[in-house]
SEFI-447195 format. One line per field, with one value per residue (C-alpha): x, z, y; residue in one letter. Coordinates in steps of 0.02 Angstrom, whole numbers. Layout:
<atoms>
x: c(X|...)
z: c(Z|...)
y: c(Y|...)
type: c(a|...)
</atoms>
This chain:
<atoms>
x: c(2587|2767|2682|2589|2745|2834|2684|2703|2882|2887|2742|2846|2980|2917|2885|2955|3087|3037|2871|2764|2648|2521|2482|2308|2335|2471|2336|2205|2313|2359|2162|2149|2087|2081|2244|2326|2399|2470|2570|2637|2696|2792|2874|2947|3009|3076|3246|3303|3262|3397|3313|3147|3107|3036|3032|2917|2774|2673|2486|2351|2363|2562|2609|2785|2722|2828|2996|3001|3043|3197|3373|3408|3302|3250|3306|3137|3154|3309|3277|3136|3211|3345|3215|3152|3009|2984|2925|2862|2788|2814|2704|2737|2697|2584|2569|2449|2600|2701|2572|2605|2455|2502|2310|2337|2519|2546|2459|2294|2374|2283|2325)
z: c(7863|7939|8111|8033|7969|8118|8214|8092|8106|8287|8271|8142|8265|8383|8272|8339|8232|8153|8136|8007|8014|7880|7822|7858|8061|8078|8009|8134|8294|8226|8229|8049|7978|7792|7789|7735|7586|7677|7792|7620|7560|7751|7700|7549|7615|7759|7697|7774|7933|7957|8112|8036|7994|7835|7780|7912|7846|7708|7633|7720|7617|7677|7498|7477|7392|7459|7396|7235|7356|7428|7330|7230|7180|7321|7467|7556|7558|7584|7757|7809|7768|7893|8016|7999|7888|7733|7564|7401|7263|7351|7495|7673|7706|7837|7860|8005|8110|8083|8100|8221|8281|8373|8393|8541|8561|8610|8735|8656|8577|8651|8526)
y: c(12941|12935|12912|12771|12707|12721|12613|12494|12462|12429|12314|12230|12241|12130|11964|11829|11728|11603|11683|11797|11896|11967|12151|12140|12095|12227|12347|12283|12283|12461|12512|12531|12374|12437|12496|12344|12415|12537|12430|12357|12515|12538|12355|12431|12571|12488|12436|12615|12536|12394|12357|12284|12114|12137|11984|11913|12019|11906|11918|11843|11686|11658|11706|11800|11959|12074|11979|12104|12235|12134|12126|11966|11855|11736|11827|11848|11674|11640|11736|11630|11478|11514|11522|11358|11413|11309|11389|11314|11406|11582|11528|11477|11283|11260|11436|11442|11363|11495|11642|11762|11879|12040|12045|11887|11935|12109|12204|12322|12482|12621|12778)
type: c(x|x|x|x|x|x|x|x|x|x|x|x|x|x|x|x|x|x|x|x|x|x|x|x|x|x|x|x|x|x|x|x|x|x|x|x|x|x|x|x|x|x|x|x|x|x|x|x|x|x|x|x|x|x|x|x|x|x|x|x|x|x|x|x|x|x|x|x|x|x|x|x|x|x|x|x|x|x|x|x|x|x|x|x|x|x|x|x|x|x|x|x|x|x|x|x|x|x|x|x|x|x|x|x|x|x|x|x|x|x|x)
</atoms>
């Protein structure tokens, strides 16, 4: 799992700013397109990491369900805020402008 982990975070990494990603396409560029869930548990472990953008890592919807795993209340969102990305409700407006697809974006992983 810490391999997987590790995979994950430098996928993570490599978002853009001003850009998010979802759990489900980190999963698929990884190889393992039902492991979703188990990118979400690397996002809340990743606060040892300082390094990893955590907060650009959102459901497939654009929905801020990770921001429990963030200190403070609204910091999650605070974050993408300062990166020119609007929220309302929990959810990222216009969310398909700001998705960022390793899928199209990074070269094929070849594990």
């Amino acid at each position: 799992m810490s391999q997987f982990f590790d995979q994950v975070y430098q996928v993570v990494q490599k978002i853009p700013v001003g850009r998010v990603t979802s759990y489900g396409a980190i999963a698929r560029y990884l190889g393992h397109p039902q492991s979703a869930r188990m990118v979400g548990y690397a996002m809340n472990v990743s606060h040892n990491h300082l390094d990893v953008p955590a907060h650009r890592v959102v459901n497939r919807n654009g929905l801020l369900t990770g921001k429990h795993h963030f200190p403070g209340c609204k910091l999650m969102q605070q974050l993408l805020e300062s990166e020119g990305i609007n929220i309302k409700n929990d959810q990222i407006v216009d969310f398909k402008d700001f998705f960022w697809d390793p899928n199209l974006s990074l070269p094929p992983l070849y594990i």
